[in-house]
DRENPA-3360 file (N, C-alpha, C; in nm, 2 decimals, always signed):
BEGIN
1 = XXXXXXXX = -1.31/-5.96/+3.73/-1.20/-5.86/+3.73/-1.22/-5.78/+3.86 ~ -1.10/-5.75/+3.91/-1.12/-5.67/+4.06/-1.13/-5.54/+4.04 ~ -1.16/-5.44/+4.14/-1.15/-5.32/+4.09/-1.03/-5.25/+4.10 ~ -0.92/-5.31/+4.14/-0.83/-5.28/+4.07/-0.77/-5.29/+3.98 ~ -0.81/-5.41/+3.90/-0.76/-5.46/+3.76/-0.84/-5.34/+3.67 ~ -0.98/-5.34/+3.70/-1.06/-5.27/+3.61/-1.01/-5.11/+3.63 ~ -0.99/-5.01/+3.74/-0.90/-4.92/+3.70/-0.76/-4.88/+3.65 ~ -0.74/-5.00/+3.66/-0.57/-5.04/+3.53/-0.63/-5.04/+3.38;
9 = XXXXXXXX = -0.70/-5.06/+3.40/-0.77/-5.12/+3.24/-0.76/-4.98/+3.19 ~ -0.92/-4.93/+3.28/-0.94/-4.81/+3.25/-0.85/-4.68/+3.21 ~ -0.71/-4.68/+3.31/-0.60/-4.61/+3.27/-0.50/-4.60/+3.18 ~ -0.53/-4.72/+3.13/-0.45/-4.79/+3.02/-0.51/-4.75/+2.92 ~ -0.66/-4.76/+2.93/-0.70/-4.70/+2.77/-0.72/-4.57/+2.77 ~ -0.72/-4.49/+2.86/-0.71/-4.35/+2.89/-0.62/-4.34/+2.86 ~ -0.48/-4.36/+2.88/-0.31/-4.32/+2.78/-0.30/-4.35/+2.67 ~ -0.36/-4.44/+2.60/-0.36/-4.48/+2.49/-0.42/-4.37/+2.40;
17 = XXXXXXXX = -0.58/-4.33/+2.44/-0.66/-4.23/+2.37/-0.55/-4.11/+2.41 ~ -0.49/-4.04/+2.48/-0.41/-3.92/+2.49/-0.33/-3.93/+2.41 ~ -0.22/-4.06/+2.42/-0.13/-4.08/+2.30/-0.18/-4.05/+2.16 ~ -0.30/-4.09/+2.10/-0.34/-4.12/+1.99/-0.38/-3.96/+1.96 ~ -0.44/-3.88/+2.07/-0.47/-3.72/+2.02/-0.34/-3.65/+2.02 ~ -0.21/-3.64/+2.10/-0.11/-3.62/+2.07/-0.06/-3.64/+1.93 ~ -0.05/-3.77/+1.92/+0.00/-3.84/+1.77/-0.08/-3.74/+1.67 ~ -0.23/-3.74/+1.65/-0.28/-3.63/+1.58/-0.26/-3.47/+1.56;
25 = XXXXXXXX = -0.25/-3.45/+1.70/-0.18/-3.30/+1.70/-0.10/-3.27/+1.68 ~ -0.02/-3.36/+1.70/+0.16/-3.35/+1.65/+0.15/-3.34/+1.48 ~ +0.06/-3.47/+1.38/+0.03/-3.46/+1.23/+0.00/-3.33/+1.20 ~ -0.11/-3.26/+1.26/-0.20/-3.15/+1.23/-0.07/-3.06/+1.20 ~ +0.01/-2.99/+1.30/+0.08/-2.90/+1.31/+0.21/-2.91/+1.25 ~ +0.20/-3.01/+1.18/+0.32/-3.02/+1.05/+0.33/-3.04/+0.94 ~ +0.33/-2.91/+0.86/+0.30/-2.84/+0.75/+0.34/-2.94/+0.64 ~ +0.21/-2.97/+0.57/+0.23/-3.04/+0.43/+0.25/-2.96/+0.30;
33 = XXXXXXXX = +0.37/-3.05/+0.26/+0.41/-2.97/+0.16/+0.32/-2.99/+0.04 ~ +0.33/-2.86/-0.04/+0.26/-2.83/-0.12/+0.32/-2.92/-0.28 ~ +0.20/-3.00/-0.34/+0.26/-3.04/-0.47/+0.31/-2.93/-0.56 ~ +0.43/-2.98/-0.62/+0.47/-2.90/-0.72/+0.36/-2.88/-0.79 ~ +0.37/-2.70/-0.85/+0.28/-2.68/-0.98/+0.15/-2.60/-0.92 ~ +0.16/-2.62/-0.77/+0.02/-2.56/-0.73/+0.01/-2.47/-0.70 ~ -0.07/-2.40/-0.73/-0.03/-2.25/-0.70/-0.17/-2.14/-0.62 ~ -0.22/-2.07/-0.56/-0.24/-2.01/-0.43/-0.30/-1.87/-0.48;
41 = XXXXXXXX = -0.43/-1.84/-0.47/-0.45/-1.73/-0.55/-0.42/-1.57/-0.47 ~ -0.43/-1.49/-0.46/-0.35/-1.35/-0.36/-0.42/-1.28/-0.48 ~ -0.50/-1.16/-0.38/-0.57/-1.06/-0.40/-0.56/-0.92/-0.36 ~ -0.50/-0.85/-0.43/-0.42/-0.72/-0.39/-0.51/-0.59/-0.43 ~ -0.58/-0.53/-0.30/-0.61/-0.41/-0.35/-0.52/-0.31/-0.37 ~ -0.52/-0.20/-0.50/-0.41/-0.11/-0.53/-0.47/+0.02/-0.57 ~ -0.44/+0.17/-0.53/-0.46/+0.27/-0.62/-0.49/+0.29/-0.73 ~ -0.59/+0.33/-0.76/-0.60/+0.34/-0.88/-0.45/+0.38/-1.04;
49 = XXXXXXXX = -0.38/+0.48/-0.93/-0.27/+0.57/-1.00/-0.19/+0.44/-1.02 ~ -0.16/+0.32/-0.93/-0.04/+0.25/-0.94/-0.05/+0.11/-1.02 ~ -0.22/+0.12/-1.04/-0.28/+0.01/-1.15/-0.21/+0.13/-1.26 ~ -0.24/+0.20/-1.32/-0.22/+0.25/-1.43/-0.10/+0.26/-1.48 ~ -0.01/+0.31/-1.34/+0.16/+0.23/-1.39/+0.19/+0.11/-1.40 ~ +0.13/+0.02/-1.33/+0.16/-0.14/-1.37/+0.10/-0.13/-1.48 ~ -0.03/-0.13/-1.58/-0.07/-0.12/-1.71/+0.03/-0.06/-1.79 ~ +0.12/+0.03/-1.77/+0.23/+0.08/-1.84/+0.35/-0.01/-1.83;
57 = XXXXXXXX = +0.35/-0.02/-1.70/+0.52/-0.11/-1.71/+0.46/-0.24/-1.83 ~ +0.36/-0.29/-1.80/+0.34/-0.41/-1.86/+0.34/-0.39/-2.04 ~ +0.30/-0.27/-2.08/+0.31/-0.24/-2.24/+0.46/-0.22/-2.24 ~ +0.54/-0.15/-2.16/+0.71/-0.11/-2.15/+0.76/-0.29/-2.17 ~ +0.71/-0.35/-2.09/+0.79/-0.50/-2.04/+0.75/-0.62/-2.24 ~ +0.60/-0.57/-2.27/+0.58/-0.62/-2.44/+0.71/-0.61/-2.53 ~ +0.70/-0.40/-2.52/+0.77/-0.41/-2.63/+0.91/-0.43/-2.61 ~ +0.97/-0.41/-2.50/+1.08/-0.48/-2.44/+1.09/-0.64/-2.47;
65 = XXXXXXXX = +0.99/-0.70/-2.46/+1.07/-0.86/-2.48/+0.99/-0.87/-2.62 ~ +0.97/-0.79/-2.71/+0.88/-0.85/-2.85/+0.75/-0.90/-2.86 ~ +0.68/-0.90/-2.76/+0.55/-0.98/-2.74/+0.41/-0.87/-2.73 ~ +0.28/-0.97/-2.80/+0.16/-0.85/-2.75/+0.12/-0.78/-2.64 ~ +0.18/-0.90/-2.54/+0.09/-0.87/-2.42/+0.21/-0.95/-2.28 ~ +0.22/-0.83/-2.18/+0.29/-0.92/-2.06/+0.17/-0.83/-1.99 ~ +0.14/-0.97/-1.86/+0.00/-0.95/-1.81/+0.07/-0.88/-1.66 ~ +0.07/-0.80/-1.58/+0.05/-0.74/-1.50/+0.13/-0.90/-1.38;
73 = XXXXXXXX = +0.01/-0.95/-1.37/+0.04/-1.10/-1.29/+0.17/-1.15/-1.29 ~ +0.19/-1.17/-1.40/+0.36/-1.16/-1.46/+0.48/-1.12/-1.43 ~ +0.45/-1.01/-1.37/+0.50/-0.87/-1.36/+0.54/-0.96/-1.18 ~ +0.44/-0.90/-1.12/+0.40/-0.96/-0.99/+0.43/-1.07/-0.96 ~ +0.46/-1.16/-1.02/+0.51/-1.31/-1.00/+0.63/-1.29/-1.00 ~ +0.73/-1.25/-1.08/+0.83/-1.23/-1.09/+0.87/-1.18/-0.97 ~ +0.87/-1.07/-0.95/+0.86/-0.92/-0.83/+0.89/-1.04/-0.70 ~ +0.77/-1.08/-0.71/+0.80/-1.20/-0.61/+0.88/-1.31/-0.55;
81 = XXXXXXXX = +0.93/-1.36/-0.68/+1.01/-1.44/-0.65/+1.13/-1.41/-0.65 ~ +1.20/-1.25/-0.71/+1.30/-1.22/-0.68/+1.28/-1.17/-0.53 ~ +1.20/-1.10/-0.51/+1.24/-1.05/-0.33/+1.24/-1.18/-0.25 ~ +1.19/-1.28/-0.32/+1.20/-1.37/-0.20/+1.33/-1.43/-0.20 ~ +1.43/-1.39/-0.25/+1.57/-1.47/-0.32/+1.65/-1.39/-0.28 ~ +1.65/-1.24/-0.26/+1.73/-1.11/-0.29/+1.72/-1.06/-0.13 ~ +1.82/-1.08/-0.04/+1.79/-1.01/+0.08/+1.79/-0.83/+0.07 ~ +1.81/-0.83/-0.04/+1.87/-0.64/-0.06/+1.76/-0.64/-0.07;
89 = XXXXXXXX = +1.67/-0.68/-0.20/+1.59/-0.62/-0.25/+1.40/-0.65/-0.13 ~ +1.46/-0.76/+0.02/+1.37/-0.76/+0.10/+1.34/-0.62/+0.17 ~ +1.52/-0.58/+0.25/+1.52/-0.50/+0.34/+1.48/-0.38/+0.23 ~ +1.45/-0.34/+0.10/+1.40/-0.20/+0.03/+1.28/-0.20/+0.06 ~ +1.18/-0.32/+0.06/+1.06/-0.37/+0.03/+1.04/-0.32/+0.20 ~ +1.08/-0.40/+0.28/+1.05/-0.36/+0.45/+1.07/-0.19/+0.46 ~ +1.24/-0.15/+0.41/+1.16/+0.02/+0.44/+1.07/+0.08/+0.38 ~ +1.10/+0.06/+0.26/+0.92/+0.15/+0.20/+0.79/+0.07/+0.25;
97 = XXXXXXXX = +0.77/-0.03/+0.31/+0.67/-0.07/+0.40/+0.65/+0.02/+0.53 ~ +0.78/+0.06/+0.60/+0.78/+0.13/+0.72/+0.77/+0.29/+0.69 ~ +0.82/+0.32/+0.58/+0.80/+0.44/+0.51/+0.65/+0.54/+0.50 ~ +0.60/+0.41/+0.41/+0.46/+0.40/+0.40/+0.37/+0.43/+0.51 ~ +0.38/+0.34/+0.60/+0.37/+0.30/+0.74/+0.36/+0.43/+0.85 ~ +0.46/+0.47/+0.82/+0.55/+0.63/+0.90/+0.41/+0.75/+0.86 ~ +0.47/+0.73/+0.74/+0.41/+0.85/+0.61/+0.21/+0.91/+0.65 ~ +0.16/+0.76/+0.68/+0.02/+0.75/+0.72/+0.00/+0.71/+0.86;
105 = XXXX = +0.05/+0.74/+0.91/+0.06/+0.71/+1.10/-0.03/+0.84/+1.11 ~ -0.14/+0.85/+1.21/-0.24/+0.91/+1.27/-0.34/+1.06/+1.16 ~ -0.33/+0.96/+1.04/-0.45/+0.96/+0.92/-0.49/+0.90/+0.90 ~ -0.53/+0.76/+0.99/-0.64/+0.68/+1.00/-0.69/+0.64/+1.11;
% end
């Protein structure tokens, strides 16, 4: 093989490897969907005062639908998946975030 054949070679399989980590990077960075059913745990630190009103809504939400017990989570799941459906109920969620936000600006 001449040394020009052999640095053809060589370049040849040097595009091929780039090609192949492309092809990977391109897989990597496109988001696999999640199987139905699976669900993603989220851990929310809260006030003490605003646990104790969610422990209330959740007795309010019982004897409201007839049942012993509506768990808090419940509550929260819901909450969730309507703001994520409800553009009204996002932009309330964004100002009392900025509110919040405002309210504690240079007390921390």
């Amino acid at each position: 093989m001449s040394a020009a054949e052999d640095l053809a070679d060589k370049a040849a399989r040097l595009k091929s490897r780039q090609a192949k980590t492309v092809e990977a990077d391109v897989r990597r960075s496109v988001p696999t969907p999640e199987p139905a059913g699976r669900t993603v745990r989220l851990s929310v630190d809260i006030p003490a005062r605003d646990h104790a009103d969610l422990a209330r809504w959740c007795l309010d939400a019982a004897a409201e639908l007839g049942v012993a017990r509506v768990a808090g989570q419940e509550l929260i799941r819901e909450l969730i998946r309507q703001a994520l459906t409800d553009t009204v109920l996002q932009q309330k969620i964004t100002d009392g975030v900025k509110a919040h936000r405002d309210g504690r600006a240079g007390q921390g």
